[in-house]
C-alpha positions in Angstrom: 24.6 31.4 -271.2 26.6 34.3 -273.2 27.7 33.5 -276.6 30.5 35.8 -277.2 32.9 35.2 -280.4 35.9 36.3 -281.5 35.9 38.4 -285.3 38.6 39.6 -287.6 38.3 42.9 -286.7 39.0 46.3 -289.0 41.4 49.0 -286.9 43.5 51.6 -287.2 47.1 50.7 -288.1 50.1 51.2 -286.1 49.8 55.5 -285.2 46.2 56.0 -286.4 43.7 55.0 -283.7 44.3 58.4 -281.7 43.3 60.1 -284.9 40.4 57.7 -286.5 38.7 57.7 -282.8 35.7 59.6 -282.8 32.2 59.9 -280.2 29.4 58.0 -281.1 27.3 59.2 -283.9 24.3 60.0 -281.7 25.7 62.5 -279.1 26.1 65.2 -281.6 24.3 67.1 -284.1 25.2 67.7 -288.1 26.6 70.6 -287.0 29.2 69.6 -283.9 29.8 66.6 -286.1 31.1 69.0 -288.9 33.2 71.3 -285.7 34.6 68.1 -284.5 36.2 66.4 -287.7 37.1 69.7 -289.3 40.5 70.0 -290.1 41.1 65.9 -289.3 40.0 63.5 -292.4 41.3 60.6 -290.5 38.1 60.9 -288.0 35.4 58.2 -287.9 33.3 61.2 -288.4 33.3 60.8 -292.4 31.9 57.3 -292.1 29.6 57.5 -289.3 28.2 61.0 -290.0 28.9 61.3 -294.0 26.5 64.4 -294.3 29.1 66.6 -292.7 31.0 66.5 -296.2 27.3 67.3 -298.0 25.8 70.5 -298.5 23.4 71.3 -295.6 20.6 70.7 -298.2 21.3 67.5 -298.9 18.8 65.7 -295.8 20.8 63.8 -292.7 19.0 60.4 -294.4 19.6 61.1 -298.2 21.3 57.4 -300.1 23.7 60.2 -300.6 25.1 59.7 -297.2 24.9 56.1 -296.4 26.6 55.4 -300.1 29.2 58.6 -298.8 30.2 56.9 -295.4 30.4 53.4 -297.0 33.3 55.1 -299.4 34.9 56.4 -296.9 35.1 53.0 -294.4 36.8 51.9 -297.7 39.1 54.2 -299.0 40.8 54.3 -294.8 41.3 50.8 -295.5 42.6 51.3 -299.0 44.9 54.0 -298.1 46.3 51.8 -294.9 46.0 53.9 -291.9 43.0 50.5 -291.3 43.6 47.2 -291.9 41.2 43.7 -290.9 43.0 41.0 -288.8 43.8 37.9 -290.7 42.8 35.7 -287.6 39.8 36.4 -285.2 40.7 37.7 -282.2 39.5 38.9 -278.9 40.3 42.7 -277.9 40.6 44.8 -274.7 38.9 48.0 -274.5 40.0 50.3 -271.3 38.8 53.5 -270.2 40.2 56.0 -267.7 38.2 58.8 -267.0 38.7 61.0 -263.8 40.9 58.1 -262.5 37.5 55.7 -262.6 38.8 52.5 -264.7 36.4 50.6 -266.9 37.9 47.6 -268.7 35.8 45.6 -271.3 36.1 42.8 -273.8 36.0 43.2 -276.9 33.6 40.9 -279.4 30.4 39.5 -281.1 27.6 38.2 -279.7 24.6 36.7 -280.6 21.6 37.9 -283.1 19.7 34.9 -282.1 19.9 35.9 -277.8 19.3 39.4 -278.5 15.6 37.9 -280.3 15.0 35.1 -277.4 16.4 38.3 -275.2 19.3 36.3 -273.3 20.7 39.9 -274.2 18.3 42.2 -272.0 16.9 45.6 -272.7 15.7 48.2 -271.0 14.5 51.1 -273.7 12.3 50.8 -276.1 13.5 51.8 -280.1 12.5 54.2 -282.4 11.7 53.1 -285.6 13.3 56.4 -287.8 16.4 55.6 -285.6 16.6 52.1 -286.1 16.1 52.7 -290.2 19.0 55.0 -290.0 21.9 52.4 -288.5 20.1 49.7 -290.4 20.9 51.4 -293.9 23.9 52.5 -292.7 25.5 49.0 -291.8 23.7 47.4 -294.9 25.2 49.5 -296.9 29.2 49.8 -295.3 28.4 45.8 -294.9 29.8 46.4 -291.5 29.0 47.1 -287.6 30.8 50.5 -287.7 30.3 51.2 -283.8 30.2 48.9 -280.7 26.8 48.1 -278.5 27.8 49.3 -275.0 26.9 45.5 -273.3 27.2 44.8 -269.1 27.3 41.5 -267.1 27.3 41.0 -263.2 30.6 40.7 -262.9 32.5 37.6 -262.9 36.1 37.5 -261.1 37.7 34.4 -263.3 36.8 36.8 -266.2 38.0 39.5 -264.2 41.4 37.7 -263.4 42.2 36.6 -267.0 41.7 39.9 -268.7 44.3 41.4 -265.8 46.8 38.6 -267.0 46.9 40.1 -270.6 46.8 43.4 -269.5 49.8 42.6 -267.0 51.9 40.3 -269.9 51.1 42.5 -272.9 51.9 45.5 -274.5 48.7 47.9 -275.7 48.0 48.7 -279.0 47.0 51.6 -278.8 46.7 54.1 -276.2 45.9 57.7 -276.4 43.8 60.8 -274.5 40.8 61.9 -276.0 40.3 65.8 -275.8 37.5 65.3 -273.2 40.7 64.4 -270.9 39.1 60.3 -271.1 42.3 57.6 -272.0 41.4 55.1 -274.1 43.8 51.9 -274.1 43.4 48.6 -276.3 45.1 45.0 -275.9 44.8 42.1 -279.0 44.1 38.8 -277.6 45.2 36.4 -279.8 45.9 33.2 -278.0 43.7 30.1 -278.6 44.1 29.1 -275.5 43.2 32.3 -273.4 40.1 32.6 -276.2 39.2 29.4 -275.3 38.6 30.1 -271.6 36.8 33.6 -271.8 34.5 31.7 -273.7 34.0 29.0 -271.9 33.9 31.3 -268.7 31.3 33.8 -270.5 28.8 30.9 -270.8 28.7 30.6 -267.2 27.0 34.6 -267.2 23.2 34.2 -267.0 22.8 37.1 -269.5 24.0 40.5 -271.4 22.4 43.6 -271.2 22.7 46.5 -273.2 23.7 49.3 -271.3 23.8 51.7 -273.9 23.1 51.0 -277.9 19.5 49.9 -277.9 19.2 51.1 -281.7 22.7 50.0 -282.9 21.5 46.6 -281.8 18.0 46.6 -282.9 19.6 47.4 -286.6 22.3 44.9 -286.4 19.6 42.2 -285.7 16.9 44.0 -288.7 20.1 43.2 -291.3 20.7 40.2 -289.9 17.5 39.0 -290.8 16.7 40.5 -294.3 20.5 38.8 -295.2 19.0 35.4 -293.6 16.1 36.2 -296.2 18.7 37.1 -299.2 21.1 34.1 -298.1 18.8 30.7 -296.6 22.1 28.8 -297.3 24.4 30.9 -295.4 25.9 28.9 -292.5 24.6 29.8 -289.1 28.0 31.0 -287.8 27.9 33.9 -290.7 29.4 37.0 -289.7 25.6 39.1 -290.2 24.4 36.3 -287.3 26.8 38.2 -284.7 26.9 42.0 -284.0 30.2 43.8 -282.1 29.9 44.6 -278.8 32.0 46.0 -275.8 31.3 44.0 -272.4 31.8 45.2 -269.2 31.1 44.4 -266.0 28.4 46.0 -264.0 31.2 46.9 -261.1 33.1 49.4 -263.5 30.3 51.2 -264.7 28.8 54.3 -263.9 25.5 55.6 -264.8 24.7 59.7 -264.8 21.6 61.7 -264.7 19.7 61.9 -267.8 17.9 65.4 -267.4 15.0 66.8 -268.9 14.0 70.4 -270.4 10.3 71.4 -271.1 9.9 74.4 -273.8 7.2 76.0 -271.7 4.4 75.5 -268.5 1.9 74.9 -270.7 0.1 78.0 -270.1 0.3 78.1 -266.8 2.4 81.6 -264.5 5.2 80.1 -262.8 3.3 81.1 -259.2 0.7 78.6 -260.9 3.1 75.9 -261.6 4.7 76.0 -258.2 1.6 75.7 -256.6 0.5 72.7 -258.4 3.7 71.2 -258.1 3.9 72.0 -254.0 0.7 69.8 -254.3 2.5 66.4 -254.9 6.2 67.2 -253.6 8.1 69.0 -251.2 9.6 72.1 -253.1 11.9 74.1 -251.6 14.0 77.3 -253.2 17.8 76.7 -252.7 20.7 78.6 -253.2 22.7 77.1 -255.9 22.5 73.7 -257.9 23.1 70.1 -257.2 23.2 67.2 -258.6 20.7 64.7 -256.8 21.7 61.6 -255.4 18.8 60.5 -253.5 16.3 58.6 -255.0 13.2 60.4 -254.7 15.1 64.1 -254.9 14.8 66.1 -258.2 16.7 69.5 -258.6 14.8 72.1 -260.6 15.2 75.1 -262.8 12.9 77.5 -263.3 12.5 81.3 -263.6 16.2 82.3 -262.3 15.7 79.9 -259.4 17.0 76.5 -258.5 14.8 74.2 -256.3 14.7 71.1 -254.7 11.6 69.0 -255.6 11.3 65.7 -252.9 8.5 62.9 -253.0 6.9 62.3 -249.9 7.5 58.6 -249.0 4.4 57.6 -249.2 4.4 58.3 -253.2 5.8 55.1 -253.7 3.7 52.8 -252.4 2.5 50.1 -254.6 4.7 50.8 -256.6 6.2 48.8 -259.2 9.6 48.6 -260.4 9.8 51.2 -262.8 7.2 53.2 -261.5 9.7 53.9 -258.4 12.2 55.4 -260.8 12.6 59.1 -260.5 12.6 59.4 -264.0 9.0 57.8 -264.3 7.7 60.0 -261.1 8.2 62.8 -263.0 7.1 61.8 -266.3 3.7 59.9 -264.2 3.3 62.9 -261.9 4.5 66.2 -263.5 4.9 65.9 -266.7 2.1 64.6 -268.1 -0.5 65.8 -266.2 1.0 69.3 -265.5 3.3 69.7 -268.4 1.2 68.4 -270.9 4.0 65.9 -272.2 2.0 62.7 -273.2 4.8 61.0 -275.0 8.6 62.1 -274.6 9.7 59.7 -277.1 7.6 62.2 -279.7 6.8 65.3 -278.1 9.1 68.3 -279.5 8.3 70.4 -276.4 10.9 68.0 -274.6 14.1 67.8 -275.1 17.2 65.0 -273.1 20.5 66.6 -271.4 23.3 64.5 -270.3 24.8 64.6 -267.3 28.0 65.1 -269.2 26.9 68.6 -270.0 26.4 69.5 -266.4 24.0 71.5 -264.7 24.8 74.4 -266.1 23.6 73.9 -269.5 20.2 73.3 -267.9 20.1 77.1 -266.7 22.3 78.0 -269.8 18.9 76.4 -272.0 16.3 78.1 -270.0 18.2 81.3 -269.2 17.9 81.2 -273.3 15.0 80.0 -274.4 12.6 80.1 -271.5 10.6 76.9 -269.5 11.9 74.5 -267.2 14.3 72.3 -266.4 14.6 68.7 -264.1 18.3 67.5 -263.1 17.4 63.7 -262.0 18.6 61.0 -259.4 19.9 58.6 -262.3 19.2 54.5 -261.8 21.4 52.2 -260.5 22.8 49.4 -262.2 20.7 46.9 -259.9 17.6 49.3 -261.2 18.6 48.2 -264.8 18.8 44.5 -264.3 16.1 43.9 -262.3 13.9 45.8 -264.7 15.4 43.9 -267.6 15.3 41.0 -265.6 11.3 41.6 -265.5 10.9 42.2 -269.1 10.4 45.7 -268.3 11.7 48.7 -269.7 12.6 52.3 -268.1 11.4 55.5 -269.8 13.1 56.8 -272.8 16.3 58.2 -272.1 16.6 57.3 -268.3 20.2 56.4 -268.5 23.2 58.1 -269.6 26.6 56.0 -269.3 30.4 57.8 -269.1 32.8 57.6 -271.0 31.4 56.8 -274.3 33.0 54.2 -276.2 35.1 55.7 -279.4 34.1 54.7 -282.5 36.6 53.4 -285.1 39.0 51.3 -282.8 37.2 48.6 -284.4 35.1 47.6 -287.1 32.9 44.2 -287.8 32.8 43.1 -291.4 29.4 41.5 -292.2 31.3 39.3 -294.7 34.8 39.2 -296.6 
């Protein structure tokens, strides 16, 4: 059973959202953030990443910020270019990218599934991460950004949300400068409410595609306001957190790629030999992006390679062991690279696809080591390993496009 509800939601007025809409907070640094709402104080930039209107000395997790951003979610709604709906409603969230069409609904769902996990993960959290979004909704008293949430799909959900689209005028609708259109529908009929609800308890189960530490902070502030509030009804805003559901046929999931600072000491001859070792390595003339499981594309000294396991590499196997992103981390980058923990180890770093695979020769051409473009899982991959009570390796999954942040805001109370 899903538990989805609909909220009074906080979004751009009428000629705003095109200019309010902003990327995540995570996918940048200080410093792009800073590039990317220069010149534009409508962007969701001022709230979500405040320190770009601080002196650089002033530290990304200063009260400085968190108290900044919260002014700033304020003063938008003050000056009217925001405003909350006076009803709860339901909202459509569309995405066109590259003429691939993903089509969500729009709500909140429940802090008590995500802790009895009827809303599945698949990544662990990090605990300076989770602090972070934690302060920074106590503080705006507000879910400033969406959790990214997938369902296996349901067509009578499928077939109601086409009859709004089809009968009713978007809100807003507007190109990104990424080239990705981002469209929005209100649904505010009882009725039609009614039935995605009643048809979204039918879904066995959420899972967060993408938002692991937006919704492990909506849940921590949940609870401390449970603590500060044992009275508070259990249908209190803080009991919900806003999400974006999609279902799993829309979605597409890229490679997640890896760069290592250095060999660890070893000559590259030394590294390829170790490496021929366990795979089948094999110089090639240009890049690719792999989509066979068990193929990895590799950059190192000037040279792209193929790296493929030998079959019998995966036997016995378990779920997430089969993943080409563990493979590497089991078979190559621990033992060879020396990189015990790539949740914690700075000689690491995480590319997405996005970026293509020319910033992975771009970063070593620069700076020197090697690079790993990756077969990315599928979205049976992430449910069944959810479904296990599993979870992949830290940053196995990167999802396109990225939902904008600023179309709509949850109020934790009036």
């Amino acid at each position: 059973m899903a538990i989805v509800r609909p909220f009074k939601a906080v979004r751009p007025c009428p000629g705003h959202a095109e200019t309010i809409a902003s990327l995540p907070y995570d996918v940048m640094n200080r410093e792009e953030a800073k590039v990317m709402a220069e010149g534009n104080p409508e962007s969701f930039l001022h709230v979500v990443r405040a320190e770009i209107n601080l002196p650089e000395s002033v530290d990304d997790y200063d009260d400085a910020v968190y108290d900044l951003g919260c002014k700033r979610l304020y003063e938008m709604i003050d000056e009217g270019i925001m405003a909350q709906d006076e009803k709860p409603h339901f909202y459509i969230y569309r995405q066109i990218m590259k003429g691939r069409v993903q089509t969500g609904l729009v709500a909140t769902v429940s802090v008590d599934e995500y802790l009895s996990n009827e809303i599945k993960k698949h990544e662990f959290t990090r605990k300076e991460k989770e602090v972070d979004r934690t302060r920074h909704f106590d503080i705006c008293n507000a879910h400033t950004a969406p959790i990214f949430l997938t369902y296996r799909h349901d067509d009578r959900i499928r077939c109601v949300i086409n009859d709004v689209i089809k009968l009713n005028e978007p809100y807003a609708d507007f190109k990104t400068e990424d080239d990705v259109t981002h469209i929005v529908w209100v649904i505010d009929s009882p009725a039609i409410i009614a039935e995605l609800q009643a048809l979204f308890s039918d879904v066995d189960a959420l899972y967060i595609a993408d938002g692991h530490h937006r919704s492990a902070s909506s849940v921590n502030v949940a609870l401390e306001r449970r603590k500060e509030f044992p009275d508070a009804p259990k249908d209190a805003e803080f009991n919900y957190f806003m999400a974006v559901i999609f279902p799993d046929e829309d979605l597409y999931i890229m490679d997640y790629n890896r760069i290592v600072s250095d060999l660890n000491g070893m000559t590259t001859n030394m590294f390829l030999e170790k490496l021929s070792a366990l795979f089948h390595v094999e110089k090639t003339h240009q890049a690719f992006h792999p989509h066979k499981k068990g193929t990895m594309c590799m950059y190192l000294d000037g040279n792209w390679y193929s790296v493929e396991s030998p079959p019998s590499l995966f036997e016995g196997l378990e779920l997430v062991e089969r993943l080409d992103v563990s493979v590497l981390q089991d078979r190559v980058l621990a033992p060879l690279l020396g990189i015990d923990d790539p949740r914690t180890n700075p000689r690491i770093d995480f590319v997405g696809g996005i970026r293509g695979l020319g910033e992975l020769k771009r970063r070593v051409d620069e700076e020197g080591g090697v690079a790993f473009a990756m077969c990315p899982p599928t979205i049976d991959d992430l449910f069944n390993i959810a479904d296990a009570g599993m979870v992949m390796p830290p940053k196995s999954t990167w999802f396109e496009p990225k939902l904008r942040s600023g179309l709509f805001v949850h109020l934790l109370s009036d």
